[in-house]
N, CA, C and O of each residue as an XYZ file, in Angstrom:
592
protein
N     -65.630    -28.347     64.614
C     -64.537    -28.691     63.778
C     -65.015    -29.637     62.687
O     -65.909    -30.464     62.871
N     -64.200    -29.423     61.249
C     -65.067    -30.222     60.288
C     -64.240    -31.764     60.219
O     -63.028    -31.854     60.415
N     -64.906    -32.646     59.985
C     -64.696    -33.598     59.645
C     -63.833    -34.264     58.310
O     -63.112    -35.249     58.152
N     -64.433    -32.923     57.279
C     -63.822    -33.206     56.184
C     -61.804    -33.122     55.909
O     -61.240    -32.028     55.934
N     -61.274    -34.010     55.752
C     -59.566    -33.625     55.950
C     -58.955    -33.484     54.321
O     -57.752    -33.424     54.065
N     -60.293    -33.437     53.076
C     -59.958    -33.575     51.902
C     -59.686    -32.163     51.850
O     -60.361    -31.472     52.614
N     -58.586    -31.403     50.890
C     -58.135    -30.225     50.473
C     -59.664    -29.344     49.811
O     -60.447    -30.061     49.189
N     -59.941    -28.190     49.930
C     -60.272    -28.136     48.902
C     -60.813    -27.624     47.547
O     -60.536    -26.551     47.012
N     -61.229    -28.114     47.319
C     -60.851    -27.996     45.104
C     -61.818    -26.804     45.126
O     -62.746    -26.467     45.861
N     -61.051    -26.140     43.685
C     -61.866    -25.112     42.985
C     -62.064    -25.735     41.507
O     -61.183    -26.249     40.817
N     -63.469    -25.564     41.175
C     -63.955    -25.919     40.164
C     -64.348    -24.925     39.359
O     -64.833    -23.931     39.899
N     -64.249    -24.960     38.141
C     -64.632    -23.995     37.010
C     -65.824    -24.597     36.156
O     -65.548    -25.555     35.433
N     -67.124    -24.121     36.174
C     -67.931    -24.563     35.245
C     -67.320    -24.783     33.416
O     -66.250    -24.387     32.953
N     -68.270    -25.425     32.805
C     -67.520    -25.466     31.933
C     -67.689    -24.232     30.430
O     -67.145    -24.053     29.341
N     -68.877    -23.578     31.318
C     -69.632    -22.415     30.467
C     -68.586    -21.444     30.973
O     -68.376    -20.578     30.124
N     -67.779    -21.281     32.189
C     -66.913    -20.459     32.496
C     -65.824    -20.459     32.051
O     -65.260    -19.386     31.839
N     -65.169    -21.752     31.761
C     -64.240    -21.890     30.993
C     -64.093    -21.459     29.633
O     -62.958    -21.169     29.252
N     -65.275    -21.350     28.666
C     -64.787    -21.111     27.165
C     -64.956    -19.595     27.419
O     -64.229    -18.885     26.724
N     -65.563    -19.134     28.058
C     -65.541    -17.719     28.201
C     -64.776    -17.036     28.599
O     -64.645    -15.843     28.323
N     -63.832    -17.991     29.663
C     -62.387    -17.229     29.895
C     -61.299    -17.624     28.313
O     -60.310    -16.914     28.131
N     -61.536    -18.469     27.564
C     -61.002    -18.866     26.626
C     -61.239    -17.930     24.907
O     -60.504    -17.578     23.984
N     -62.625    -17.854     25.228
C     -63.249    -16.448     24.054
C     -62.947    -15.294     24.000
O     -62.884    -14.609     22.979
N     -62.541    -14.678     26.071
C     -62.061    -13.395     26.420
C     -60.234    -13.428     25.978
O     -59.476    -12.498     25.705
N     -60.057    -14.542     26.041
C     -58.326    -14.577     25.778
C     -58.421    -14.502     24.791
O     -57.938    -13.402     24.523
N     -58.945    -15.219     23.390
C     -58.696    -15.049     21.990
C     -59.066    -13.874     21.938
O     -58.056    -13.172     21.892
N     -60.307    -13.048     21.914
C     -60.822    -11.552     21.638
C     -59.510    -10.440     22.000
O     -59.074     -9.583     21.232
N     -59.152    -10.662     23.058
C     -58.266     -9.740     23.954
C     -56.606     -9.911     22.763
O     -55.803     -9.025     22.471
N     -56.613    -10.884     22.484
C     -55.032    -11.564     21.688
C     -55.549    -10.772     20.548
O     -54.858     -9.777     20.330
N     -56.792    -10.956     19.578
C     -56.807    -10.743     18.039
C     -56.854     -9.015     18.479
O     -57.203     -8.365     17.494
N     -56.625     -8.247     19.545
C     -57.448     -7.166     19.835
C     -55.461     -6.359     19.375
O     -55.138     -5.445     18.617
N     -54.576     -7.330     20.330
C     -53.252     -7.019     20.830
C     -52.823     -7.613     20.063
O     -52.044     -8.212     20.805
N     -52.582     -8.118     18.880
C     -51.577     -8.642     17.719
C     -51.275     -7.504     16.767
O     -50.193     -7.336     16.204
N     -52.005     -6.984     16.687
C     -51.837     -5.930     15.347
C     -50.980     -4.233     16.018
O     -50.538     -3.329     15.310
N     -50.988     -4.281     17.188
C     -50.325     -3.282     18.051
C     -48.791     -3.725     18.355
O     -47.820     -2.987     18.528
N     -48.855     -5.148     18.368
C     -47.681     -6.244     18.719
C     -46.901     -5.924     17.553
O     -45.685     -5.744     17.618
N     -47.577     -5.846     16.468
C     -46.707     -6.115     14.755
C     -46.874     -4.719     14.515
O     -46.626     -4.560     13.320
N     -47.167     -3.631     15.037
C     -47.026     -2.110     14.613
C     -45.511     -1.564     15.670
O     -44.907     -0.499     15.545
N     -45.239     -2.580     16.577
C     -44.139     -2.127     17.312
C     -43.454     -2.839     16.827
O     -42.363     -2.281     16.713
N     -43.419     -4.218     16.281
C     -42.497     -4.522     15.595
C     -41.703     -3.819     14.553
O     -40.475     -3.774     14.633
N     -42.436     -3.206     13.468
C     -41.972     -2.591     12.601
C     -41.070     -1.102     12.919
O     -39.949     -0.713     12.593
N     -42.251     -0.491     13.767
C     -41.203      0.701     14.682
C     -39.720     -0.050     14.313
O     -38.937     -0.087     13.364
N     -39.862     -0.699     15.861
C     -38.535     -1.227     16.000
C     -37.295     -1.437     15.057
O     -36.114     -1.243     15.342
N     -37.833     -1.881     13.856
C     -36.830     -2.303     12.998
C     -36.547     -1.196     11.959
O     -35.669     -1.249     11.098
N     -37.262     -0.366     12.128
C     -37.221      0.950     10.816
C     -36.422      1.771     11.923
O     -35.807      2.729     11.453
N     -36.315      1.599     13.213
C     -34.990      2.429     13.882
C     -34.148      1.633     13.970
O     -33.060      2.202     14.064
N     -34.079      0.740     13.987
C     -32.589     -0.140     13.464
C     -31.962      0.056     12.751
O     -30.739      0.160     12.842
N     -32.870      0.203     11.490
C     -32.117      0.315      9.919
C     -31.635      1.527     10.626
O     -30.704      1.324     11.405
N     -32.225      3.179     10.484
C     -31.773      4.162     10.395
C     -31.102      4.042     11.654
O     -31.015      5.258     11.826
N     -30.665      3.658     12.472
C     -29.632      3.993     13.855
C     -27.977      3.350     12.835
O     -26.861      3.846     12.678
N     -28.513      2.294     12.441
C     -27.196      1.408     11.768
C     -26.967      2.645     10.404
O     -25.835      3.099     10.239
N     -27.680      2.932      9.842
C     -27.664      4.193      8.737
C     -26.708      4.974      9.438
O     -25.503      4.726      9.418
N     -27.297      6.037     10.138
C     -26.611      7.157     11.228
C     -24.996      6.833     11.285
O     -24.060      7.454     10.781
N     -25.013      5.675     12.055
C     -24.086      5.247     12.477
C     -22.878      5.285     11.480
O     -21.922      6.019     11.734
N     -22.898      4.535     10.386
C     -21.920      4.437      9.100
C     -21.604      6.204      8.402
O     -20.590      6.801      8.042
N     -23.010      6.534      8.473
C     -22.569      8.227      8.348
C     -21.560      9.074      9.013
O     -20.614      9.732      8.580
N     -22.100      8.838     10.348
C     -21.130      9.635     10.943
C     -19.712      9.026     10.908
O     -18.720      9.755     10.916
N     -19.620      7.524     10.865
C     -18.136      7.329     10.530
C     -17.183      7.702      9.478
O     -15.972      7.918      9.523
N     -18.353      7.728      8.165
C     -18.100      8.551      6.967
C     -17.095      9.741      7.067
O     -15.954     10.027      6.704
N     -18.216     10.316      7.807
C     -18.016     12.146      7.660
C     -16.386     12.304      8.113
O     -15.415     12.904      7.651
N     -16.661     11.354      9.371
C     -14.910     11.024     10.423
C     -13.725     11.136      8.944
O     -12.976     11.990      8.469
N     -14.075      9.901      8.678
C     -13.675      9.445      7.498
C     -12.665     10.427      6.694
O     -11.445     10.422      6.531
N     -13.735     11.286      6.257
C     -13.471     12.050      4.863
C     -12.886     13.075      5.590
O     -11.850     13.547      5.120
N     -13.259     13.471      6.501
C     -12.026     15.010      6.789
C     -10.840     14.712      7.392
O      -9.982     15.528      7.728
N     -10.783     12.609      7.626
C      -9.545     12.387      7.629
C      -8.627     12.363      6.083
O      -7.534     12.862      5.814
N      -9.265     11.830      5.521
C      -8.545     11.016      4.455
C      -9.298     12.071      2.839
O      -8.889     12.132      1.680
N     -10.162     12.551      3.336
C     -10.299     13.747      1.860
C     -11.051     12.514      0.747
O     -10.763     12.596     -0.447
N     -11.912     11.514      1.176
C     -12.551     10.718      0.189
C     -13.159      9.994      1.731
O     -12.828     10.248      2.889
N     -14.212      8.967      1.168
C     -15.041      8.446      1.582
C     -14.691      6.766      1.653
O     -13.705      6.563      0.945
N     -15.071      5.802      2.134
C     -14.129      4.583      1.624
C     -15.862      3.526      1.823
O     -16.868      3.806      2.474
N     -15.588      2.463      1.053
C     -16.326      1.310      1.667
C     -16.516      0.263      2.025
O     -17.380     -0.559      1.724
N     -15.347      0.233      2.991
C     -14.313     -0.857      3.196
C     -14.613     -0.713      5.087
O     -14.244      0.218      5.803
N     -15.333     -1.881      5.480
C     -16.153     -1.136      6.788
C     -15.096     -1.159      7.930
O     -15.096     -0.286      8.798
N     -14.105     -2.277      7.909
C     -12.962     -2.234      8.583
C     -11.968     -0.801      8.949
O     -11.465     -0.491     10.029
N     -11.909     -0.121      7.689
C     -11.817      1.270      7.886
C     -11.898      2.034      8.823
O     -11.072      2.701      9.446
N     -13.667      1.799      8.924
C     -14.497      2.749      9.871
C     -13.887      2.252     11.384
O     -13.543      2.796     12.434
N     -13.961      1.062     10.903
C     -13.782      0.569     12.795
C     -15.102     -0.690     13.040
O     -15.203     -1.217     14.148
N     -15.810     -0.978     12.191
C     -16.961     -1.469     12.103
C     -16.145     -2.794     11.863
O     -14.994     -2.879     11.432
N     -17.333     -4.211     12.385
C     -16.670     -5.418     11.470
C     -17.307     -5.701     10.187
O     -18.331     -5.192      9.733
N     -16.582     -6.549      9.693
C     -17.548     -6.828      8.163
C     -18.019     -8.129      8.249
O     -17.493     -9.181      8.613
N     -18.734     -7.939      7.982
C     -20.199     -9.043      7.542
C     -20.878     -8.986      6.501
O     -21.697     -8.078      6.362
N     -20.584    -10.479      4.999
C     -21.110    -10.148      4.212
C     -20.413    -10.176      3.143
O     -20.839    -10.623      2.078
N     -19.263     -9.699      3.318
C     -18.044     -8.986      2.540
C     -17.371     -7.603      2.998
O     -17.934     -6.974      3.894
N     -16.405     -7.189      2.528
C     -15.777     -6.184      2.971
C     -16.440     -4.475      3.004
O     -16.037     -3.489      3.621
N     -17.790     -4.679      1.914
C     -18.076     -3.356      2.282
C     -19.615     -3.440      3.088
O     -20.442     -2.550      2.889
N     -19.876     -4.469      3.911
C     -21.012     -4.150      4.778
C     -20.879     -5.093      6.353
O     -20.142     -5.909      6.907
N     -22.203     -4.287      6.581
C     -21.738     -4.589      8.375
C     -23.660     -5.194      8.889
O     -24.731     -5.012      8.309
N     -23.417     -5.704      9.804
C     -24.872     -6.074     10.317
C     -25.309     -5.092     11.565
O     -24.466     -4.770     12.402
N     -26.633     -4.645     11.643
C     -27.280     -3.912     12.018
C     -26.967     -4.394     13.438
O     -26.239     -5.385     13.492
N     -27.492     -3.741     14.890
C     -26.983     -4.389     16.458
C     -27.929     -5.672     16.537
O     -27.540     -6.709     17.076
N     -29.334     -5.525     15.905
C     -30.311     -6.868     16.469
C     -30.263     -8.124     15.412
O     -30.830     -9.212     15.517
N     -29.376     -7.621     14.318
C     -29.033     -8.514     13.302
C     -30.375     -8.706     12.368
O     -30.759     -9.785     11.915
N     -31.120     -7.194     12.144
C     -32.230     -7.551     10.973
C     -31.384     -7.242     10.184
O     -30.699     -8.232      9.928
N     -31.023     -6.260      9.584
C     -30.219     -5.811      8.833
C     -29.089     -5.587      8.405
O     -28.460     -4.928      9.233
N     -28.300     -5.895      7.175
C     -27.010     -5.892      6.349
C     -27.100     -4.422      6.053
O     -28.024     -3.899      5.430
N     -26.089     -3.823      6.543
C     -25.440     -2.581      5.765
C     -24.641     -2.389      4.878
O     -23.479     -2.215      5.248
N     -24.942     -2.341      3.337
C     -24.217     -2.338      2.630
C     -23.440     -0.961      2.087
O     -24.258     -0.058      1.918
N     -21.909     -0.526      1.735
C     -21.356      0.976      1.936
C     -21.086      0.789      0.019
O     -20.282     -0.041     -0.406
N     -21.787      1.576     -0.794
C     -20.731      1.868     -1.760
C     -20.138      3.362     -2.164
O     -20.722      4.446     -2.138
N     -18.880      3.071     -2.517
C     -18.435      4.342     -2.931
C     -18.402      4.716     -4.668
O     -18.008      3.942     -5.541
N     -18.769      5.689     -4.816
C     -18.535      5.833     -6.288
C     -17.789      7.982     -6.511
O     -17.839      8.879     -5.669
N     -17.372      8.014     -7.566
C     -17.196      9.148     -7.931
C     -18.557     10.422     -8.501
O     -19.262     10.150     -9.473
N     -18.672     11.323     -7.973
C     -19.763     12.357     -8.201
C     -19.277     13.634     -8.311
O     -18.996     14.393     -7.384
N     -19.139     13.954    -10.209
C     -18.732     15.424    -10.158
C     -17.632     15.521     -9.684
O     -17.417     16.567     -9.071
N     -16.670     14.641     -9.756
C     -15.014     14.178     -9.228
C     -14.980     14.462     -8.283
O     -14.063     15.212     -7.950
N     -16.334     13.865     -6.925
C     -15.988     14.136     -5.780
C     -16.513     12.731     -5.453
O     -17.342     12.025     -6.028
N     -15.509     12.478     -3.958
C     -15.842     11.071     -3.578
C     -17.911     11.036     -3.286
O     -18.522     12.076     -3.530
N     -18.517     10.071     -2.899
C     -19.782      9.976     -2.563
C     -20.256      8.609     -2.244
O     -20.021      7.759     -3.102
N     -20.816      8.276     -1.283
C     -21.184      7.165     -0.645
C     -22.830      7.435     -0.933
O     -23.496      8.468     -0.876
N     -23.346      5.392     -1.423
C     -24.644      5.320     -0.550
C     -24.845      4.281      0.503
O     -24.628      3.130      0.125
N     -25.148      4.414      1.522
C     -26.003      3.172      2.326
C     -27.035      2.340      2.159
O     -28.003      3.094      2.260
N     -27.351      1.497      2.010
C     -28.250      0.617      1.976
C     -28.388     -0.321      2.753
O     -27.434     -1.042      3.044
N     -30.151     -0.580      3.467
C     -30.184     -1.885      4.394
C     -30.411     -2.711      3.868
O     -31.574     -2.511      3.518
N     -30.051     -3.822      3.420
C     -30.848     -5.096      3.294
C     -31.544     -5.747      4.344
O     -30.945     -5.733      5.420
N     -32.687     -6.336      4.323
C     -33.050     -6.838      5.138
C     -32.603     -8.489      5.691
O     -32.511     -9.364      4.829
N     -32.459     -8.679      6.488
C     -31.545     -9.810      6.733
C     -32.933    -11.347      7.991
O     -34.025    -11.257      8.552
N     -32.114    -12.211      7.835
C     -32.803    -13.321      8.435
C     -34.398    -13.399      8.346
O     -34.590    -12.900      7.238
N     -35.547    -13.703      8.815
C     -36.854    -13.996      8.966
C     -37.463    -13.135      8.971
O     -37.428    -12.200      9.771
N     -38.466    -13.356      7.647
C     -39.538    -12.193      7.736
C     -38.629    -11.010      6.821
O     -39.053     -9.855      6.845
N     -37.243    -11.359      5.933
C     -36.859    -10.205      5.667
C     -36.849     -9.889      3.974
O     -35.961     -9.482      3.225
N     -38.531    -10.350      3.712
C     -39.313    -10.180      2.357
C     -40.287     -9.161      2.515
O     -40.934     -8.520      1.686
N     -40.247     -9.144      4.053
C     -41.227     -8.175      4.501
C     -40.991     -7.070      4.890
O     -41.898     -6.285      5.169
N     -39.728     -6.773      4.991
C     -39.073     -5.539      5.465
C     -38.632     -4.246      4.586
O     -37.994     -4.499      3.564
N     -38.806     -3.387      4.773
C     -38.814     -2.275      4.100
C     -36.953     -1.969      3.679
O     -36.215     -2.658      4.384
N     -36.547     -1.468      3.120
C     -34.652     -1.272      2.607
C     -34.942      0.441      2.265
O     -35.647      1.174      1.571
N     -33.909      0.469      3.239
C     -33.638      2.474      3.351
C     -32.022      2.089      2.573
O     -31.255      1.126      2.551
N     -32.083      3.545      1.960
C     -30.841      4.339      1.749
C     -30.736      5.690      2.227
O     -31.720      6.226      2.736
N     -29.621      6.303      2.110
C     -29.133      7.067      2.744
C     -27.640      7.541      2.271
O     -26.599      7.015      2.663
N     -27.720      8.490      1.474
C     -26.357      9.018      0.672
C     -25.356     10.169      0.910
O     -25.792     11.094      1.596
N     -24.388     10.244      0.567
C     -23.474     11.203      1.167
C     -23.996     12.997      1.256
O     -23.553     13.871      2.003
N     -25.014     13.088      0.260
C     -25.841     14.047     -0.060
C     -26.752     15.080      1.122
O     -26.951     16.295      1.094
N     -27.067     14.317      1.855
C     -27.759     13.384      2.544
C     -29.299     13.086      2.238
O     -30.164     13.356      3.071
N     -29.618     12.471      0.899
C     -30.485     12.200      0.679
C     -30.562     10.855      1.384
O     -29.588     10.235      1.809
N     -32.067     10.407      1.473
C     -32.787      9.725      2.365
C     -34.026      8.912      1.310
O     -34.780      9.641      0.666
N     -34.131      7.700      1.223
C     -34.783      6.972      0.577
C     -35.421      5.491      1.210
O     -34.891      4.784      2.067
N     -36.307      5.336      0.731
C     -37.037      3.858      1.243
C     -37.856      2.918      0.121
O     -38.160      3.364     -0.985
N     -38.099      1.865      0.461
C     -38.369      1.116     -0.440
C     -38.815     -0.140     -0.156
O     -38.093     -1.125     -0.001
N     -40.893     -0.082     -0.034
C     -41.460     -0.905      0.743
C     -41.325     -2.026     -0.158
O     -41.138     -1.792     -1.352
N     -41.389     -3.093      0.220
C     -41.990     -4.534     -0.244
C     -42.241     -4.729     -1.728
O     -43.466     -4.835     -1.673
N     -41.960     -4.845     -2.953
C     -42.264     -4.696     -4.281
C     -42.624     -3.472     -4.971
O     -43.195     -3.500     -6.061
N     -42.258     -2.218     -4.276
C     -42.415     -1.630     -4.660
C     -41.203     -0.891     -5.167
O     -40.073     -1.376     -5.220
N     -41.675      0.806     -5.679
C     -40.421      1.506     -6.260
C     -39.721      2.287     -4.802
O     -40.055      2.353     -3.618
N     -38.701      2.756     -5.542
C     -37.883      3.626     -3.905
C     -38.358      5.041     -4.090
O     -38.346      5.888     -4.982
N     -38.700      4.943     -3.090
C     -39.691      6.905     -2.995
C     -38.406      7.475     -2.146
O     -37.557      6.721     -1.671
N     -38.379      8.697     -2.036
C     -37.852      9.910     -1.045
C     -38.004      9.480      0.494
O     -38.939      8.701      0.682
N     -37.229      9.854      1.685
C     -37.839     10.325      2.862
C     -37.691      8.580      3.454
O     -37.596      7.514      2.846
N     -37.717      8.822      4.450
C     -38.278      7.675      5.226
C     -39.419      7.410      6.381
O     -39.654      7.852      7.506
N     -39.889      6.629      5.657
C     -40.995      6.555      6.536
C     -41.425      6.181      8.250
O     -40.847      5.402      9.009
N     -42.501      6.940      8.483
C     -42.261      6.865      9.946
C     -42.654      5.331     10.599
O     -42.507      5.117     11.802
């Protein structure tokens, strides 16, 4: 039986230590850029789910009432912003509704703004009664389509 009644200790050299510390930074700079490629996913189906969403209330809309409106209370949506936009479910994005006349027919576009932190960095979709589909990265111009 041992004598010793001290607990005992595990020690880490100290050459073991930065190396578990070199393997954590390597492993992090390896997983940040996969981290911020799901980020963006994420929020480019936000916009377009919150897009979708105002559409199909649209469409409701118009084969009720024979015009389009952009007045989000309407839809059933709340407003945020002012009366013609609504905030996205994770709150990146402002949905803004306008209506205008086309060829004396009603016509809506959507637009996201990007909303709270980081939202200089975020890409702004539209989406029109047409159903054309538009995007518009970071300082740039608005191209076609949205990107994946």
């Amino acid at each position: 039986m041992s004598n010793n009644t001290q607990p005992d200790n595990i020690s880490i050299s100290p050459k073991a230590c930065w190396l578990l510390i070199l393997s954590a930074l390597v492993f992090s700079f390896l997983l940040y850029p996969l981290y911020q490629n799901n980020v963006e996913r994420q929020t480019h189906k936000e916009a377009v789910k919150a897009l979708k969403k105002a559409a199909v209330l649209q469409a409701l809309y118009f084969e009720k009432n024979g015009v389009y409106t952009d007045k989000v209370k309407e839809l059933g949506l709340p407003a945020s912003g002012g009366a013609s936009s609504f905030m996205s479910v994770n709150w990146q994005y402002r949905v803004n509704m306008r209506v205008t006349d086309k060829n004396g027919q009603s016509h809506y576009v959507l637009t996201t703004i990007p909303y709270g932190s980081g939202a200089d960095k975020r890409t702004i979709y539209k989406l029109d009664s047409d159903g054309g589909k538009f995007h518009q990265l970071p300082g740039k111009a608005s191209v076609p389509g949205w990107e994946v």
